[in-house]
Structures are given as structure tokens and as C-alpha cells.
C-alpha positions in Angstrom: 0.0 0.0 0.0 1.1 3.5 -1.1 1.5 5.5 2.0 0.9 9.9 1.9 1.2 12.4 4.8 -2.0 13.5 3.1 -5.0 12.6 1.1 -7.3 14.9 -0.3 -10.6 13.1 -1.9 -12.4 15.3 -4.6 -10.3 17.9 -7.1 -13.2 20.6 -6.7 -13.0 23.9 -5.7 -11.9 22.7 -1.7 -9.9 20.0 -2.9 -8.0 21.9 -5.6 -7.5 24.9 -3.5 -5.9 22.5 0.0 -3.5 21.0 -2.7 -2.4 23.8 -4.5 -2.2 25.8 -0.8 -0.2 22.9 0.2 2.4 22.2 -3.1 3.7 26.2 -3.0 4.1 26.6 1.1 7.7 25.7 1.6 6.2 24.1 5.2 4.7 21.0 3.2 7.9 20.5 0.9 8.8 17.6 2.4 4.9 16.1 2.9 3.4 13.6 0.7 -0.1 14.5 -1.1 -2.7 12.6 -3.2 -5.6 14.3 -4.8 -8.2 11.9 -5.9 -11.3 12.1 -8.0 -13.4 9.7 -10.1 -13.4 12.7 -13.2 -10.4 13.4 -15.3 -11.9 17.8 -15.0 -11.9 18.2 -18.8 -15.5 19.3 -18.5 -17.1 22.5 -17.4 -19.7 21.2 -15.0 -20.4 24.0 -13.0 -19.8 27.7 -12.7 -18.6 29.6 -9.6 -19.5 33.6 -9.1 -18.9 35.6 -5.9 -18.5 39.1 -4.8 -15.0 40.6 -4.3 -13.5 44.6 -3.6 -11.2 44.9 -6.4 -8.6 42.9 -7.9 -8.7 39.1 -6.3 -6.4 36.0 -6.5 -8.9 34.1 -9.1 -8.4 37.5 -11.7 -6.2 35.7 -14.2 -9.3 33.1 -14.3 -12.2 35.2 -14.4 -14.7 34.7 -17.3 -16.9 38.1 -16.5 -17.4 40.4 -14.3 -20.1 43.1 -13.6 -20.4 46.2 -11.2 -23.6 46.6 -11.6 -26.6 44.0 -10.0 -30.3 44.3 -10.9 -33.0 43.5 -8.1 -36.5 43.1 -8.1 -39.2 42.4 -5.7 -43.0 42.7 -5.7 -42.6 46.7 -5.2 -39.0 47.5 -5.5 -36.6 47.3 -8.5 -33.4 49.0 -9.2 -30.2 48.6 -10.6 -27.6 49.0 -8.0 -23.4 50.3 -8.7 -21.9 48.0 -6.0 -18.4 49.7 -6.0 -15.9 49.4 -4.7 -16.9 45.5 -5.4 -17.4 43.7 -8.2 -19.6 40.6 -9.3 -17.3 37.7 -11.0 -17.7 34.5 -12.4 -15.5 31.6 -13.1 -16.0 28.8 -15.2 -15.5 25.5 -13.6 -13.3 24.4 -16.9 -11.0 27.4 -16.2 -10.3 26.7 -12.6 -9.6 23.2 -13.2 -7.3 23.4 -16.0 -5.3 26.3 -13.9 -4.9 24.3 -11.0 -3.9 21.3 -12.5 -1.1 23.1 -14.2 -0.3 24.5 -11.4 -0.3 20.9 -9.4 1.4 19.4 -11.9 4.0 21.3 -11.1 4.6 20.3 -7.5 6.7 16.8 -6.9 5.2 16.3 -3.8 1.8 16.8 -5.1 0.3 13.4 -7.1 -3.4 13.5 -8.9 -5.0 10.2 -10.0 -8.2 10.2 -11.6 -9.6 6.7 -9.2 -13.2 6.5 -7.6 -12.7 6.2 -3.3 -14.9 3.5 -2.8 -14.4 3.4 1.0 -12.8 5.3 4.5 -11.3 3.6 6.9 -10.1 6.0 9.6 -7.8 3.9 12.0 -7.0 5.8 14.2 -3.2 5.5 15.4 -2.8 3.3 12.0 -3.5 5.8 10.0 -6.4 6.2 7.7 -7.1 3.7 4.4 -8.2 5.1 1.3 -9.5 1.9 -0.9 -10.4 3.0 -4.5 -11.7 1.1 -7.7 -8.0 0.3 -8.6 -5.9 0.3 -5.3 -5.5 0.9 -1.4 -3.8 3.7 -0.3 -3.0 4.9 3.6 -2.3 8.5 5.0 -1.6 10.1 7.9 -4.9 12.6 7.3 -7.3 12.8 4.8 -9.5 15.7 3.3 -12.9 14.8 1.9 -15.2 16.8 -0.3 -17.6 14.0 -1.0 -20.9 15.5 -0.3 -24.2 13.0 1.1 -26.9 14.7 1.4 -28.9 11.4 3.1 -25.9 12.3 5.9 -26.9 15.8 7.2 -31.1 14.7 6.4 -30.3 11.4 9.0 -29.4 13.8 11.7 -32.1 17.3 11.3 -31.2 18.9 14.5 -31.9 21.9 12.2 -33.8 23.0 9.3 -32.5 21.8 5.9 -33.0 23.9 2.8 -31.8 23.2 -0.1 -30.6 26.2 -3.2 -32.0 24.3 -5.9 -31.6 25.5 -9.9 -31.6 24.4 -13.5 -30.0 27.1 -15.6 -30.2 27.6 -19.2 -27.0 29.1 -21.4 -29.3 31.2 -24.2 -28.2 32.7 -27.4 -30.1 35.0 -29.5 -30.4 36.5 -32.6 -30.5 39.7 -31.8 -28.7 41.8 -29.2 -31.0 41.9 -26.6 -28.8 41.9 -23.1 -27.8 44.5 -20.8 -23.7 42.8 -20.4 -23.1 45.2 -17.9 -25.4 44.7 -15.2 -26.1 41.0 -13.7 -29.9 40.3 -12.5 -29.0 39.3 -8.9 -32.4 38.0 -7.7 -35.4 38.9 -9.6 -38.3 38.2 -7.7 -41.0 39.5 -9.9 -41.5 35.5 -10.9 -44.6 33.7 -9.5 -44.0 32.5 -5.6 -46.5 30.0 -5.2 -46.0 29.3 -1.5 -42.1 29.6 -2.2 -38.9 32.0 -2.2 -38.4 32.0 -6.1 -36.3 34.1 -8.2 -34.7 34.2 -11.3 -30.8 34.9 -11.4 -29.4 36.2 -14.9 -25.8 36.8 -15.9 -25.3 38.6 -19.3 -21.7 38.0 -21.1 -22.7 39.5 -24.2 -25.4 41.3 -25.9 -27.1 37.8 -27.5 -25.6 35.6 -24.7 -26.4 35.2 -20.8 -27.5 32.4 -18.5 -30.6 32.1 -17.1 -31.1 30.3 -13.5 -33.9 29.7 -11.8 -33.5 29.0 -8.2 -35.1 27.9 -5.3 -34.3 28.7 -1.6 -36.9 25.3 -0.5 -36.7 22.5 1.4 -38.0 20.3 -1.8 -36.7 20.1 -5.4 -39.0 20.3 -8.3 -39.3 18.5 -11.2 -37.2 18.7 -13.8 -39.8 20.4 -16.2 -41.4 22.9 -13.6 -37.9 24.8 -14.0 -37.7 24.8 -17.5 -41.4 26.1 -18.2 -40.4 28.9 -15.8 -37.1 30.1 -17.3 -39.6 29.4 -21.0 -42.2 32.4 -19.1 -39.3 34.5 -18.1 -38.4 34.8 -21.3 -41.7 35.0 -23.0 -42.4 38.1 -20.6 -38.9 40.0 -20.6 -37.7 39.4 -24.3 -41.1 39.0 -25.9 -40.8 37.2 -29.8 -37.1 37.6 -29.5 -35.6 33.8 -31.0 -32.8 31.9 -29.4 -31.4 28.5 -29.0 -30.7 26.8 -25.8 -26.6 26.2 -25.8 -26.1 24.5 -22.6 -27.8 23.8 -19.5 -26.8 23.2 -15.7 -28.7 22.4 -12.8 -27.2 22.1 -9.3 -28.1 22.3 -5.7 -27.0 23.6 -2.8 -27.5 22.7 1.3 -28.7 25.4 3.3 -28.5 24.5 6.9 -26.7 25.0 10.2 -26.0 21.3 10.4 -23.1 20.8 12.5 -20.7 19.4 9.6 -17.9 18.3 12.0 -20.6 15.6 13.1 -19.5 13.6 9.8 -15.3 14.0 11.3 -13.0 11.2 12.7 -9.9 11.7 14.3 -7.8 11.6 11.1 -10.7 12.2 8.5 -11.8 16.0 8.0 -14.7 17.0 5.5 -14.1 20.1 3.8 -15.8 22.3 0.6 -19.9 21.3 0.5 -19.1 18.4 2.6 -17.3 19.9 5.5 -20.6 23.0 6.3 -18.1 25.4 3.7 -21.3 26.7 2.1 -22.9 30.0 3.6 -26.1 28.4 5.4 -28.3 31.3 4.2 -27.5 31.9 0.8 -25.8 28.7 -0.7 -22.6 31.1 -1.8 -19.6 28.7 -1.3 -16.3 30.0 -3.4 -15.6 32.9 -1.3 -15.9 30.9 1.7 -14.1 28.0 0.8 -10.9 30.0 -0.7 -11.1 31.4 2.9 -11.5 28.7 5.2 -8.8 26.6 2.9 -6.3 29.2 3.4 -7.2 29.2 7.3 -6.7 25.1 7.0 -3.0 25.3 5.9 -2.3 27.6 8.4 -3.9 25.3 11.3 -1.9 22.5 9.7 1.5 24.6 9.8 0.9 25.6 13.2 0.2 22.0 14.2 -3.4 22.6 15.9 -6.0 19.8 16.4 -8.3 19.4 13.7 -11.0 19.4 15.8 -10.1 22.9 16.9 -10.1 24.1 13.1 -13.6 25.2 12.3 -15.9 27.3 15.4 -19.1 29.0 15.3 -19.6 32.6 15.4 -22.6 34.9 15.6 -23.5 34.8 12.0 -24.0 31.1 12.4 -26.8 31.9 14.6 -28.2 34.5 12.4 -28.4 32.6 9.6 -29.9 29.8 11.8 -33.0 32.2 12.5 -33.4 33.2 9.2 -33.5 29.3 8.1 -36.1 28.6 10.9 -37.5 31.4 9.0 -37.7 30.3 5.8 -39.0 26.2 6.6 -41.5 27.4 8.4 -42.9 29.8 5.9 -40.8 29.4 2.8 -43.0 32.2 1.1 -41.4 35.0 3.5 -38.1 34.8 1.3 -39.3 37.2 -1.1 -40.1 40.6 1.5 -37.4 39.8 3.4 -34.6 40.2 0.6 -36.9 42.9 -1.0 -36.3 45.2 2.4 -32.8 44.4 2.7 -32.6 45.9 -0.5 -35.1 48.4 -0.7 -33.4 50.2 2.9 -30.1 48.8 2.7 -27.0 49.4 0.4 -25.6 46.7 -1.3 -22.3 47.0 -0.1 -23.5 46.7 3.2 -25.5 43.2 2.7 -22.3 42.1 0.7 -20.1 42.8 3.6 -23.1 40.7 6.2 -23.0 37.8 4.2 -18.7 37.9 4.1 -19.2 37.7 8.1 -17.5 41.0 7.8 -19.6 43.9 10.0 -19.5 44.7 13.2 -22.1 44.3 15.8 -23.8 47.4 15.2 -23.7 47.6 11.7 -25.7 43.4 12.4 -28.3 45.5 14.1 -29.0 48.0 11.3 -29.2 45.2 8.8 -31.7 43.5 10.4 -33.8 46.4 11.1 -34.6 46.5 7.7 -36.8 43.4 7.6 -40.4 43.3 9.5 -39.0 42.2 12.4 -41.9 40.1 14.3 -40.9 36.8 12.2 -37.1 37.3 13.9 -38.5 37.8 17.2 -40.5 34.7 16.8 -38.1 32.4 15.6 -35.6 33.8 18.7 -37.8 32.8 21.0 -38.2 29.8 19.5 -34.9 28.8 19.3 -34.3 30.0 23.0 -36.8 27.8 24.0 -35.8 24.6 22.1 -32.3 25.1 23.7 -33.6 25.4 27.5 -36.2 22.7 27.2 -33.2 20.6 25.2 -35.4 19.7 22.3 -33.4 17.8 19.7 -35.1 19.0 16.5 -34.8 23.1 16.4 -37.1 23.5 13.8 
């Protein structure tokens, strides 16, 4: 059996950010590490987009970028500058093939495109990594695998899920705003739901079309098509265009306590480790962040176990969530007052974790605040009577 220092199962965005983190830090020069995945990431599978103030580490990669957002709700709609930041996007393609390059180029770094059938955490042993074509032991593994049936097993709180289907249009004609991205548009039909539609223009005749769910149940396949079909109907009325490629995705939205899933020598990260932002589903940002924080842990020799804490916006985003699964159809007035009183900027820098306890307090004075209140009291109470389900 091969032995590694480390093993790092999945060459997404976690995965591929730990290794490359890991090959250039002079600290891990003389460490051993295996990335693993079951795909060869020659495909563009997915797309990544987060908010950033200026020029970022991901620039060289960036497909598009817009400083301008549109948003609509039932009463308010605007188009918003949100300097100094800037909306970007990266194509999953572009990411891979840059940090496999960049991998490559490590000689203590080793990818091999093998499907991890199994985990066997060891303890003082070690931990075995059995795939479809060998074993393989380390001293710590990574592992980006998401379940979902993992986190639903254990509901001590709500689950949501970001659910989409996006569809890659081209028209005829130049029809599209490139400048501006449609953030959330909520002007789309509710029925009981938060529902909006999420548009990113990269030309005049070509822009992707999502529409997403924040809901505890995913729709059919068809349902999210027919929407994205009225969508267009109503805002580009008789204009022709062919579908060029489609994606659909979703996302966990809970306050699950990921480290649950741990072991003494196996740590989840990305998706699978909690790395998404509970209330939004935005996960790039936060997993270039906590990776970076990782490597630094793992230099400094800390306990795993120690790595990954809660912090006030965890509970913040748990009310919201409580929110949202109890009355999914609030979604839509909340988001429209954060926008309608609230600069941009501002709700950019809450959802980075960013603000300060006062600036917390004027944020969420901009939503009616009796459902808050509610679900405080609710959560204070399922915490002193013990309840195991908070939700």
C-alpha cells in the first residue's frame, strides 16, 4: 500500500484549493499528497460567481465580471453600482485546468483520476483510502464528498436546499444588458415559495438564465424549464434563441453541525465539510477562505478538531433558516427590504461575516421584524427545554 502524509478526496473547488495551498508553502515540501477524484476535470460542470472589492487572486481566471446587480421584488426594483466591489464569475473548466497546471508542477503533489470506494479511519494506523483500482493509507485525509442522506439522517436543524436548473441562451439579436447581472429577480410567481430568477449577461445575445429555489423540496425537472420558457416569454417578448447549454445544481442550506461527519484523522471540507454560507448557498468565497485558514492550522500543528468554530452569523443565519422552513413564502419581503433600505455593499459585507455588531443591528432592522423575534424565542426555548429537533 502507497502511503501519503496527506490525502485529499475530490479535485473541486476545496480540494483543488488544500492542494495547490499545500504544493507552493515551503512548510509542506517535504509532505506527501494525493488528490483523488473519479473525473479526469476536462469538462465544465459547473460555474462559480462571488462578490470581491477589487482585484482578487482568481483575476487571471475570471470569465466576466459586472459592477452593476439588478433587483426586483414585488414593489422594489433597481439597478444598484456596488463599487468598490465587483460581481465575478469563473468557469469550472478554467479553474480546473489552472490548478492542474499549477499541481502538476509540485513533486510532492500526485493526482490520479480513481473512484474512493471506502474510508477507513484507523486511528493511530493511519487512515485507508480503498479505491476502484488500489488501497492507499495517509496520515490525514480531506474529503469533499458530499451525502446529502448524511446531514437529512441527523435534522437537529432545518434543511434547505438552493436548488436551480440554468439555461446558457443565445439570440439572434442583441437583446442583453452585459453590464449589469440580475441578482435575484423576484417578480416571478411564488406559489407558497422563495423563487427568483438569477441572470448573468456575457454579451449582448448571450447570458445564463437560472432559476432557483431557496426550499426544502426540489422540483421536477420540467417545472424549472417552463419557468425560465415564461421568463423569457415576458422579458424578451418574440425575440428567437437557442438553448446552448444547460446546468442544474443544488446547494444545502443548513446550520448542520458538519464536523458531526469527522474522525480523528478524517476531515470533511468544501460542500461536505458545512463550507457553504447556510443562508445563501454562496460557497467560493468561503471556501478559498476557510482553505487558506486550513494550511495555516496544519502549519501551526493545531488539532483538527479545533479548526472550524461557530460565530454569531451562524446563529443569524440559523434564525433566518427557521424562518424560511417554516414559511418558505417570506423569502421574497425579506430580501426585497434588505434591498429596498439597505445598500448593497453593506449586505455584501453581512453575508462575508465582515460587519461589526452594530452595523448586524441595522441590517436586520430592515426586515419586519416580528418573524425574527419569533423564531428567537423559538430557538431560546428549544435550547432550554433541550429539544433535539430546532425547527
Amino acid at each position: 500500500m502507497k502511503e501519503y502524509d496527506f490525502i485529499i478526496i475530490g479535485a473541486g473547488a476545496a480540494g483543488l484549493m488544500i492542494a495547490d495551498g499545500m504544493g507552493k508553502d515551503p512548510a509542506f515540501k517535504d509532505k506527501s499528497i494525493l488528490l483523488l477524484d473519479k473525473e479526469d476535470k476536462t469538462t465544465n460542470d459547473r460555474t462559480w460567481c462571488f462578490w470581491e472589492k477589487g482585484q482578487g487572486t482568481f483575476d487571471t481566471i475570471i470569465h466576466k465580471q459586472w459592477d452593476d446587480i439588478y433587483f426586483a421584488g414585488k414593489n422594489h426594483r433597481k439597478t444598484y453600482s456596488i463599487a468598490p466591489y465587483s460581481y465575478k464569475m469563473i468557469r469550472g473548466i478554467d479553474f480546473y485546468t489552472n490548478f492542474l497546471e499549477r499541481i502538476a508542477s509540485y513533486p510532492n503533489v500526485t493526482f490520479r483520476q480513481e473512484v474512493v470506494n471506502n474510508i477507513l479511519d484507523e486511528q493511530n494506523i493511519g487512515v485507508k483510502v480503498i479505491t476502484d483500482k488500489t488501497t492507499y493509507v495517509a496520515k490525514q485525509v480531506f474529503d469533499s464528498q458530499f451525502n446529502f442522506k448524511k446531514i437529512a439522517d441527523r435534522p437537529k436543524y432545518p434543511i434547505l436546499q438552493q436548488h436551480f436548473i440554468g439555461w446558457f441562451i443565445r439570440t439572434k439579436e442583441p437583446v442583453f444588458d452585459p453590464s449589469k447581472a440580475t441578482f435575484m429577480d423576484f417578480s416571478v410567481e411564488q406559489k407558497g415559495n422563495t423563487r427568483f430568477m438569477y441572470v448573468l449577461p456575457f454579451s449582448k445575445n448571450y447570458a445564463l438564465f437560472e432559476y432557483t429555489l431557496f426550499s426544502a423540496s426540489l422540483l421536477p425537472k420540467e417545472e424549472y424549464e417552463v419557468a425560465i420558457k415564461e421568463y423569457m416569454d415576458t422579458h424578451f417578448k418574440d425575440v428567437e434563441f437557442e438553448i446552448v447549454e444547460k446546468e442544474r445544481g443544488s446547494i444545502p442550506m443548513t446550520c448542520f453541525d458538519f464536523t458531526e461527519l469527522n474522525s480523528g484523522n478524517v476531515y470533511h471540507i468544501g460542500t461536505a465539510g458545512g463550507w457553504s454560507k447556510p443562508s445563501t448557498g454562496y460557497t467560493f468565497r468561503n471556501t478559498a477562505i476557510k482553505s487558506e485558514a486550513l494550511i495555516q492550522h496544519l502549519k501551526e500543528n493545531k488539532p483538527l478538531h479545533s479548526f472550524q468554530k461557530r460565530n454569531r452569523f451562524w446563529f443569524y443565519d440559523v434564525l433566518l433558516l427557521n424562518i424560511l422552513y417554516r414559511n418558505n413564502a417570506l423569502g421574497r419581503s425579506i430580501f426585497e427590504s434588505l434591498f429596498a433600505k439597505r445598500k448593497p455593499q453593506l449586505i455584501f459585507k453581512f453575508l462575508d461575516e465582515e460587519t461589526r455588531w452594530y452595523e448586524d443591528v441595522y441590517i436586520m432592522m430592515a426586515p419586519n421584524p416580528v418573524p425574527f423575534v419569533k423564531s428567537l424565542i423559538r430557538h431560546v426555548y428549544w435550547i432550554l427545554i433541550g429539544k433535539k429537533k430546532r425547527w
